[in-house]
C-alpha positions in Angstrom: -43.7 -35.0 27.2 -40.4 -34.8 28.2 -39.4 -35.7 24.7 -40.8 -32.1 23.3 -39.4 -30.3 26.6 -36.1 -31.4 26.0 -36.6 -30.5 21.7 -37.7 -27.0 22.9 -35.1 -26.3 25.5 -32.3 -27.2 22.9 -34.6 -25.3 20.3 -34.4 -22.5 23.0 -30.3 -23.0 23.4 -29.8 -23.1 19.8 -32.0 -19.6 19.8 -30.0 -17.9 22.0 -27.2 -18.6 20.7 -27.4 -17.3 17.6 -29.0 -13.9 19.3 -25.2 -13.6 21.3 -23.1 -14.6 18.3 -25.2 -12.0 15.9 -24.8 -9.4 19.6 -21.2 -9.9 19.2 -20.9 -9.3 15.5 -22.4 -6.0 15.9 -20.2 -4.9 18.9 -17.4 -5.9 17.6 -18.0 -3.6 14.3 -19.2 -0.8 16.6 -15.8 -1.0 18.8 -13.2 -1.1 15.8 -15.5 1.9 14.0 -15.0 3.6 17.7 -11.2 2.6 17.5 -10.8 3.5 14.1 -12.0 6.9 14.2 -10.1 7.6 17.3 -6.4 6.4 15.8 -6.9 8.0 12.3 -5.6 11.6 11.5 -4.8 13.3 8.2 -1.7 14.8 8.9 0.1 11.2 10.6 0.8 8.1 8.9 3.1 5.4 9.8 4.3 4.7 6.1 6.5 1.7 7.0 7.6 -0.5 9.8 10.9 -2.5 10.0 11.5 -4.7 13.1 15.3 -5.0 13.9 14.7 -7.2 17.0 11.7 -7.8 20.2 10.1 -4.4 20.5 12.4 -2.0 18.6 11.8 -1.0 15.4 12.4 1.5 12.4 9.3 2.9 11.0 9.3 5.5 8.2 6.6 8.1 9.4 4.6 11.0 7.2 3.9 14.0 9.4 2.5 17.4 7.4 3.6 15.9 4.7 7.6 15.5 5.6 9.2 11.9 5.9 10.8 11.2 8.8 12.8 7.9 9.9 12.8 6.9 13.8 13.6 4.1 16.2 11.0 2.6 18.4 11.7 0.6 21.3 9.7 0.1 24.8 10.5 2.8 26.3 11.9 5.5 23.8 11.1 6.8 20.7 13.9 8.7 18.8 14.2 10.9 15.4 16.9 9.3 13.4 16.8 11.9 10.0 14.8 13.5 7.7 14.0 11.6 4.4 13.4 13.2 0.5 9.8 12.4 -0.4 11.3 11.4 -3.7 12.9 8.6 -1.8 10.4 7.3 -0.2 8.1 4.9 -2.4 4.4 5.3 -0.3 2.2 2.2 -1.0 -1.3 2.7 -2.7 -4.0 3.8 -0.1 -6.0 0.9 0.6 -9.5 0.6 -0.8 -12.5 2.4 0.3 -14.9 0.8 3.1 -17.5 -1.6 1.1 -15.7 -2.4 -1.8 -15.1 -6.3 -1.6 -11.6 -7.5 -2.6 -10.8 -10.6 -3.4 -7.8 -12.7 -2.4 -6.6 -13.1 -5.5 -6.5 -9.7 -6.0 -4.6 -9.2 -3.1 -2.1 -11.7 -3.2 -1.3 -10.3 -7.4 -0.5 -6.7 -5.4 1.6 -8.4 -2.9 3.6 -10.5 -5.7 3.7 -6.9 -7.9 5.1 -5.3 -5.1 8.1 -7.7 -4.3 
C-alpha cells in the first residue's frame, strides 16, 4: 500500500505541476498583451537607439511623423536637432502577430542589413 500512495502522490506532484507551469504561460501572455497595449501609440516610435556609455544614450525618435534626435540619460532627456526623413533609413515594421518566423530568416535580415 504504501508503494501506490507514494506513485499517486508523485502522480499528484507531477499533476500539479503542469497545471502552474500551463497557469504561468497564460499569465504571462495576458501581462505582456496588457503591457503592450499600454506602451504602443501611432504617433511615437523610438526608431533607433545608440548607447554612448551606462544609461545615456542617443535614440532617433518619430513623433507626428517628424525625426527628432535626443540624449537620454538617468535623469534628463534633451532634444539635440531635427533630422530630414530622407536621412533617416527606418527599418521594416516587424511582422504581424501569428506569423511564425524562422531563425534563419531572421539572422539573413540581420546579415542584409549590415
Amino acid at each position: 500500500m504504501d508503494t501506490l500512495a507514494a506513485i499517486a502522490e508523485v502522480i499528484g506532484l507531477v499533476v500539479a505541476l503542469v497545471l502552474i507551469l500551463i497557469a504561468t504561460y497564460y499569465t504571462t501572455r495576458f501581462i505582456a498583451k496588457q503591457t503592450g497595449d499600454r506602451f504602443s501609440s501611432k504617433n511615437i516610435k523610438v526608431i533607433e537607439t545608440y548607447r554612448i556609455a551606462p544609461n545615456k544614450y542617443i535614440q532617433i525618435v518619430e513623433v507626428a511623423g517628424r525625426f527628432l534626435c535626443i540624449a537620454v540619460t538617468k535623469d534628463n532627456i534633451e532634444m539635440l536637432t531635427e533630422l530630414n526623413p530622407e536621412d533617416v533609413e527606418v527599418m521594416s515594421a516587424a511582422p504581424s502577430e501569428g506569423v511564425p518566423v524562422s531563425f534563419i530568416e531572421v539572422l539573413k535580415n540581420i546579415k542584409k542589413n549590415k
